[in-house]
N, C-alpha and C positions, 0 to 999 in steps of 0.2 A: 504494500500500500504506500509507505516511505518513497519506492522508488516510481511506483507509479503518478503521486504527487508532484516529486520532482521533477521529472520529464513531463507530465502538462504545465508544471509553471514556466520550462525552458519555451516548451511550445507557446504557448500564450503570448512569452515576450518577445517571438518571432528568433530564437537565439539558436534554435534548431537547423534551422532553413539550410547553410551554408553544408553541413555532414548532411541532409537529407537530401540535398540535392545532387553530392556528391557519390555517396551510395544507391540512389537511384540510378546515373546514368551508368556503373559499373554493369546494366540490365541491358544496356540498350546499345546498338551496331555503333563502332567508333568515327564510321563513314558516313553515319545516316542514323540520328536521334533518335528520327518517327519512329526505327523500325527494334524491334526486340533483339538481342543478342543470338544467334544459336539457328540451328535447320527448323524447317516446321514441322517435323516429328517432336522437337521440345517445346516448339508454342503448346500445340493439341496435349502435347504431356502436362503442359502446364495450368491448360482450362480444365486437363481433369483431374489435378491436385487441389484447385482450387473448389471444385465442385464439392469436394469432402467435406469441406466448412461451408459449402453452403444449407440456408434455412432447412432446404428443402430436404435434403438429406442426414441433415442432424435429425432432423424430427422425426424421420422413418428410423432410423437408426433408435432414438431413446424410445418411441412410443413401443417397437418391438421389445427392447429390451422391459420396459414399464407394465406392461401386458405379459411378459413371459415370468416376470417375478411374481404377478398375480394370479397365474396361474399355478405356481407354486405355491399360490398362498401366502410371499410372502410381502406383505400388504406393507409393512412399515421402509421394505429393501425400495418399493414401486416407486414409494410417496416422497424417499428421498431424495429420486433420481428426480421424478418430476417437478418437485420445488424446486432444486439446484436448477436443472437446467431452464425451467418456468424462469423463476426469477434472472438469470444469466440476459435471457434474452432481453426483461426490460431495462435490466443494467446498460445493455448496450445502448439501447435505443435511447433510455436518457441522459447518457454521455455522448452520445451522438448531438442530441437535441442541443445540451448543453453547451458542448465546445462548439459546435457549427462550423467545423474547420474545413474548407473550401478541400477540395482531391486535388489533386498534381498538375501542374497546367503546363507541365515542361514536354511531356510524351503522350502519343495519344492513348487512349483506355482498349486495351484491349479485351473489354468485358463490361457490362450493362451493371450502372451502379445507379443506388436510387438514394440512397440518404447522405450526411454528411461522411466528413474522412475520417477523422478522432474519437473515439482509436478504432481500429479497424475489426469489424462486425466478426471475420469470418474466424482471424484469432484470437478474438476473445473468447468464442461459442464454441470453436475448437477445442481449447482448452482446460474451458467449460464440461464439454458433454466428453470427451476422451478421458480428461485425468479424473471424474466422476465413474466414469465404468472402468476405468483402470485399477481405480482403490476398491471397485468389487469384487472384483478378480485377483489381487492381490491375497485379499482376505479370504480366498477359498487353498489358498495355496501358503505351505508349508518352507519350504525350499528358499532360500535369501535370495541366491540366483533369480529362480523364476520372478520373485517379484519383483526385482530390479529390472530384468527384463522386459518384463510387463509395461513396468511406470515406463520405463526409458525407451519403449514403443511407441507409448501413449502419447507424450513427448516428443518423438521424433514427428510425429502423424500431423502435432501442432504447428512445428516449427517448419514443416515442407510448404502448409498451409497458408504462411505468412510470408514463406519468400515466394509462394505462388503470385501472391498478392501483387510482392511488391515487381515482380517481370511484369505482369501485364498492365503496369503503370498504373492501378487504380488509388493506390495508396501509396504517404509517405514513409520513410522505414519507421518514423517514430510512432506512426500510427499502429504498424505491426508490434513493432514494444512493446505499448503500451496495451494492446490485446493481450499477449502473453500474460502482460505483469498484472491486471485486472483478471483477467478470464483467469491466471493461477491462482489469486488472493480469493475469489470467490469460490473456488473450487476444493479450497482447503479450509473455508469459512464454512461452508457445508458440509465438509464430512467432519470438521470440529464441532458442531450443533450439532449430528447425525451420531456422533459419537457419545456427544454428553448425555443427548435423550435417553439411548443404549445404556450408559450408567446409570440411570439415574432413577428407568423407569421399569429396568430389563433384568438388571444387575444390582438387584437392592444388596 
């Protein structure tokens, strides 16, 4: 939260600008700005890394998982997925609303964007909905290895999502940041509630 603070107040006072703009064009052809870095086998790789974080497949993704916990019955597993990631998403939307930080006006968008830039929707709900069913799987599992594996999966899944992002010019790097660093803080703010309730109510 600390560092997420701090990187919107560099944003706000425009102090970012000079590294965002610097590591964006590290994206894009050194002969030709418009154009992405790389063959069109890694554009098309990249519309569908970035698909992973989008709305639409996050929410297939949790509502099956939500539904299969309740069919096992296990009704409190269901309820914590779906407030984490319930709530992740209007976290987004009103740090969106909030910040109203304009998108990239240096490259063009290689991908259909509809809200503001800060911070960026797809890793924060990334980070959100992956490292939420990664600490439940973690916890079915024994082994230190497997669950470092796990987490460090879940994690990678986030982190591909956000330099998805930033190749197709729709966001600043600090926006993907600042996804991480929100979408992790709420993702660990919910399984610390999800936990305490567990103690508290489960675990007399």
């Amino acid at each position: 939260v600390f560092a997420f603070v701090s990187l919107a107040s560099e944003v706000l006072e425009g102090e970012s600008r000079a590294i965002d703009t610097a590591i964006l064009m590290w994206f894009r052809d050194p002969q030709n700005h418009e154009l992405a870095y790389g063959p069109l086998w890694l554009h098309e790789m990249m519309r569908d890394l970035t698909a992973l974080g989008g709305i639409i497949v996050l929410t297939i993704i949790t509502l099956g998982v939500v539904f299969y916990m309740a069919a096992l019955k296990k009704y409190g597993q269901a309820l914590y997925i779906a407030c984490a990631v319930g709530s992740g998403v209007l976290l987004s939307n009103l740090l969106k609303i909030g910040f109203d930080r304009p998108r990239p006006d240096l490259v063009p968008h290689n991908s259909i964007t509809y809200m503001a830039s800060f911070p960026s929707g797809h890793s924060l709900m990334a980070a959100v909905v992956y490292l939420t069913l990664g600490v439940l799987l973690v916890e079915t599992q024994k082994s230190i290895r497997i669950k470092i594996y796990i987490l460090g999966f879940m994690i990678f899944l986030a982190v591909i999502i956000g330099i998805s992002r930033l190749y197709l010019g729709v966001h600043w790097p600090s926006d993907v940041l600042a996804g991480w660093l929100a979408g992790g803080a709420w993702a660990l703010l919910a399984w610390l509630i999800n936990q305490r309730i567990k103690m508290k109510y489960f675990n007399p």
